[in-house]
Structure formats: structure tokens, C-alpha cells
N, C-alpha and C positions, 0 to 999 in steps of 0.2 A: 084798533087792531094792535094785540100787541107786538112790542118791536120786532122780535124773534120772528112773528108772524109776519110781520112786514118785510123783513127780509129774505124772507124763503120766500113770501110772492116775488119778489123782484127780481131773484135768480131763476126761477120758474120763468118767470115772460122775458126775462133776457134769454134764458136758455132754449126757446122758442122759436126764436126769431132767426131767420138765414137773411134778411140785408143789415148790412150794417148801417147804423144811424148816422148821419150827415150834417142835421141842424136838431137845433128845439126851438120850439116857438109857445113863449108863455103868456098867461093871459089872465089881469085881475085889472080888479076895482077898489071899492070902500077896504081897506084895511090891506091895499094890496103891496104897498112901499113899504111898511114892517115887516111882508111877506116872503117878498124878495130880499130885504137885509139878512132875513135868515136863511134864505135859498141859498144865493149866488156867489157871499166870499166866502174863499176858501177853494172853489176851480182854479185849477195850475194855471198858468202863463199861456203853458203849451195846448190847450184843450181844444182835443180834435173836432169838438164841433162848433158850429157856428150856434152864437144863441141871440133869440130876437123875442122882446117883450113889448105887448102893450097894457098901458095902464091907460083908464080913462082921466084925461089932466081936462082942465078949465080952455077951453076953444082959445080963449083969447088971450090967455095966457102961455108964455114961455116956458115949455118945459126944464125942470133943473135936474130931470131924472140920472142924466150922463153926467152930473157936475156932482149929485149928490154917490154917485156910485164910485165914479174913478180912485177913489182914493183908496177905497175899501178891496178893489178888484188888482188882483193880480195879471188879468189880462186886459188888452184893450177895451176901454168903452166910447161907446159914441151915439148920438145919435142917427139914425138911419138917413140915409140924401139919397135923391132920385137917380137911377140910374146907375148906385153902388152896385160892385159885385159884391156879393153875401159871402163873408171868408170866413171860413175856420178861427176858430182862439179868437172872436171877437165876441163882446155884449155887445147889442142893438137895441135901443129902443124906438119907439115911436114919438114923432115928435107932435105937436097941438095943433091940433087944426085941419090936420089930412089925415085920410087912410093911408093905410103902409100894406103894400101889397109885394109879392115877390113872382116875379114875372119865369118863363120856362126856361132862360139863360141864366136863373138864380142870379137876377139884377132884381133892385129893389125899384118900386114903381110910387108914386105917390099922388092922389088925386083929391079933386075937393067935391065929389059926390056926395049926396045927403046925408046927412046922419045916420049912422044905423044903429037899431035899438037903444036912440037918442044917444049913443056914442059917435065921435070922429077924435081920434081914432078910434076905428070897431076891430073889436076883438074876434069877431066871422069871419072880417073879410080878410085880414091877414092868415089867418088859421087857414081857410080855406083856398087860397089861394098856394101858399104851401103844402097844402097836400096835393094840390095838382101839381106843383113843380117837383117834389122830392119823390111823393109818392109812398113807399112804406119805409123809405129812409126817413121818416121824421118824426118825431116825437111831440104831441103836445103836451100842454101842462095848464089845467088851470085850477085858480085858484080864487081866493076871497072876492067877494062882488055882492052886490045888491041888487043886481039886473039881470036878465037874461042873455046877456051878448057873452059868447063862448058857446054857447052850447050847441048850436048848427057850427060853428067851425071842427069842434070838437068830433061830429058825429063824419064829416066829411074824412077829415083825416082817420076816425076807426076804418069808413068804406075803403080808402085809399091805400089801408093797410096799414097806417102807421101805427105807432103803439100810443095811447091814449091814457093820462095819470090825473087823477082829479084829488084836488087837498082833500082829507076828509072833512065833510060839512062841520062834524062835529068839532074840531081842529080850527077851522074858519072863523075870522074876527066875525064875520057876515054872513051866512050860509045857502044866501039865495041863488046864487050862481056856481057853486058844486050843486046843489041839490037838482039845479034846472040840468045840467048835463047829465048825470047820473040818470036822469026822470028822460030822455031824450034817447039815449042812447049808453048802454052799460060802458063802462070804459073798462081797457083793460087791466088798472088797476087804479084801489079807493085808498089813498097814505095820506099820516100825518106832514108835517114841510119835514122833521128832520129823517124821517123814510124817503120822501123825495129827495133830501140833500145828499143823501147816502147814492139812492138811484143815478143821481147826476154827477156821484165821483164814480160807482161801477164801471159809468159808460167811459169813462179814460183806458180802461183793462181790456174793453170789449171791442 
């Protein structure tokens, strides 16, 4: 899509929308850490939403997601703990080994339930667990993967009302997990990361 075109969708489904957006909750794999280096600096300090990503990392290993991001982020990073309340101007991520789920007091829940779509953390189950708590206050986002985890959380949050952003495949280091959402459930909008980056400064104006 060209840019020009990418930017008049983005003002068209902002311009749409009567709730206002609350959190983002994003979602990759294979090639997903260069994806969010290009996503996420550059969000002010003060950024009104709350934002929470999963990547799939190694079960058994430590993630370094929050160590490898802080420096670069002007607002707080961390990784997500049981029980957190979900705030505003924070990145979240998911830590190895558990699901990251967000509970309906927008507290973060964390469990060692099976793998899903041989991910833990699953990129469903958080997505969709935040569309049941935000509802059309929330935004997904997903992006680069090799698998199909995102795309049931993704289609949960379009029913839920929220607004729904998938990298364009084409754009994708990997393209199997945009294409498997898009194939699922249309989103309401297909952009390259630097039309997403752009969508992710709007929403500070909105």
C-alpha cells in the first residue's frame, strides 16, 4: 500500500471509531524483535496507552525482551508479573514459560497451561483475553511469525469491537502468520511497520 494510502486508511478507521483506545496488545514471532525495534521507539514517555507484546522466546530460557528494549524506550519497560495492574505509558512484555493473560480488573494473570499453537507464551490467549476485558477499547497488532498463533486472538478482538492492524505479509520478514489472520478474519486494516508506527503515534492526538 502506498504511504499516502496508508495514511488515509488510518485516519478513516480512527475517524470511525466512538471508544477511545485503552491498551495495544502485540503479537509476533520469527523476525518479530527487528519488528518491534522498528515499531515501538520513538512513543513519548507520556503515552496514553498501555502497551503489551508477545513474542514467542525459548520455554526455558530467560527472556531479555525488557533489557533489550529499555534503553531504546522512552517510556517504561518491563516485563509483565502476576497480578500487575495494566497502566498506561507502560511496554509489557511477556515473560518464557507462561501465558500472559489480562484478567476483567485489567490485572495481568499468568498460568502454566499447555502450549498453545506449540507457543507459551500464546499469542491467542493474551489477545483474547484482552478483548474480553477492554472490549472495543483495544487495539491488536500482529505481526511477522511462522505459525499460526494470533489469528484466533486477532479475530476475537475484531468480534469484540476492537480495531484489528496486521503488518502487511508482504512487509513481513515471515509471512505466515499475517497471512493466517487476514485468511481468518479480514482486519480492519493491512500496513507496512512504518504505517503501523505512524498509527501508533496518531493514537497519542486521539
Amino acid at each position: 500500500m502506498p504511504h499516502a494510502a496508508a495514511l488515509a486508511a488510518i485516519d478513516a478507521a480512527l475517524a470511525s471509531r466512538r471508544t477511545r483506545l485503552q491498551a495495544v496488545v502485540i503479537g509476533a514471532s520469527a523476525g518479530g524483535v527487528g519488528a518491534l525495534l522498528k515499531l515501538l521507539p520513538g512513543l513519548p514517555q507520556q503515552y496514553p496507552l498501555a502497551v503489551v507484546a508477545v513474542l514467542h522466546v525459548p520455554e526455558k530460557r530467560q527472556s531479555q525482551l525488557a533489557d533489550v528494549f529499555a534503553p531504546r524506550m522512552a517510556l517504561p519497560v518491563r516485563e509483565a508479573a502476576d497480578k500487575e495492574t495494566v497502566t498506561s505509558g507502560t511496554l509489557y512484555f511477556a515473560g518464557s514459560g507462561y501465558h500472559l493473560s489480562v484478567e476483567s480488573d485489567y490485572c495481568f494473570s499468568l498460568s502454566c497451561e499447555p502450549p498453545l499453537n506449540f507457543a507459551r507464551p500464546s499469542i491467542d490467549i493474551l489477545m483474547a483475553s484482552a478483548a474480553d476485558a477492554y472490549g472495543p477499547a483495544l487495539l491488536g497488532i500482529l505481526l511477522t511469525g511462522a505459525n499460526h498463533d494470533g489469528a484466533a486472538g486477532m479475530a476475537a478482538i475484531g468480534r469484540a469491537g476492537g480495531l484489528t492492524v496486521v503488518q502487511d505479509p508482504q512487509d513481513a520478514e515471515v509471512a505466515t502468520m499475517p497471512q493466517e489472520a487476514i485468511r481468518v478474519r479480514r482486519p480492519d486494516l493491512v500496513l507496512p511497520l512504518d504505517a503501523i508506527h505512524t498509527l501508533l503515534l496518531k493514537l497519542e492526538k486521539n
